[in-house]
N, C-alpha and C positions, 0 to 999 in steps of 0.2 A: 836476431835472426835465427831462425831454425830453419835443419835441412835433414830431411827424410830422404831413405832410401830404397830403392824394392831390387830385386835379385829376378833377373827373368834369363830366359835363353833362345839364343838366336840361332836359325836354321835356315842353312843352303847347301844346297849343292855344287855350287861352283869353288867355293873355299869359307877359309876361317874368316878372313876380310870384312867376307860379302855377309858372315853370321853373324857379326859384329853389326854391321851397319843397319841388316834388315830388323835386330832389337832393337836399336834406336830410333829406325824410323818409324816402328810398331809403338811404340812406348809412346811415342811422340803424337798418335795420333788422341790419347787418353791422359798424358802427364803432362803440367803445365811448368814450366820456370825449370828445365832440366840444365841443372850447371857441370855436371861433370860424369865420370862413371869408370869402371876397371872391369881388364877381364879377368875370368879367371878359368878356371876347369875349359879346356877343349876337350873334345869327344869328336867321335865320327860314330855310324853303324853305318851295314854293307845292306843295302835291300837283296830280294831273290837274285838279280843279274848280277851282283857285287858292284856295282852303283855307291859309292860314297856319299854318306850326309854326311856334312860339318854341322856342328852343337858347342856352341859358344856361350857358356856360363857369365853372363854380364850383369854387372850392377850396377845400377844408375841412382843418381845423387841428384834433388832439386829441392830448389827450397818452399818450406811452407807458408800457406798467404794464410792470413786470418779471413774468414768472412765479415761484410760488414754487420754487425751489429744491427 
């Protein structure tokens, strides 16, 4: 069994949580056989109002399928 991994990052405005989950449910719409994944780096930036974005550095773990031959 092989298991690849990709590094993407998740973004909300309501918190870190919600950065976290919107990567995986993004991820999920293009990556097949997701088994697992870590966060890592949080970040925020402030828009013009000072409006908080959360930026959730997440890396997901799935494994790879062979094509059939």
């Amino acid at each position: 069994m092989v298991y690849k991994y990709i590094d993407i990052v998740g973004t909300s405005s309501i918190g870190v949580d919600d950065a976290v989950n919107n990567a995986f449910k993004e991820a999920s719409e293009t990556v097949k056989n997701i088994q697992w994944g870590e966060m890592g780096r949080v970040t925020f930036r402030l828009d013009e109002s000072q409006k908080l974005e959360y930026q959730a550095e997440v890396r997901i773990g799935f494994k790879v399928e062979r094509g059939k031959d």
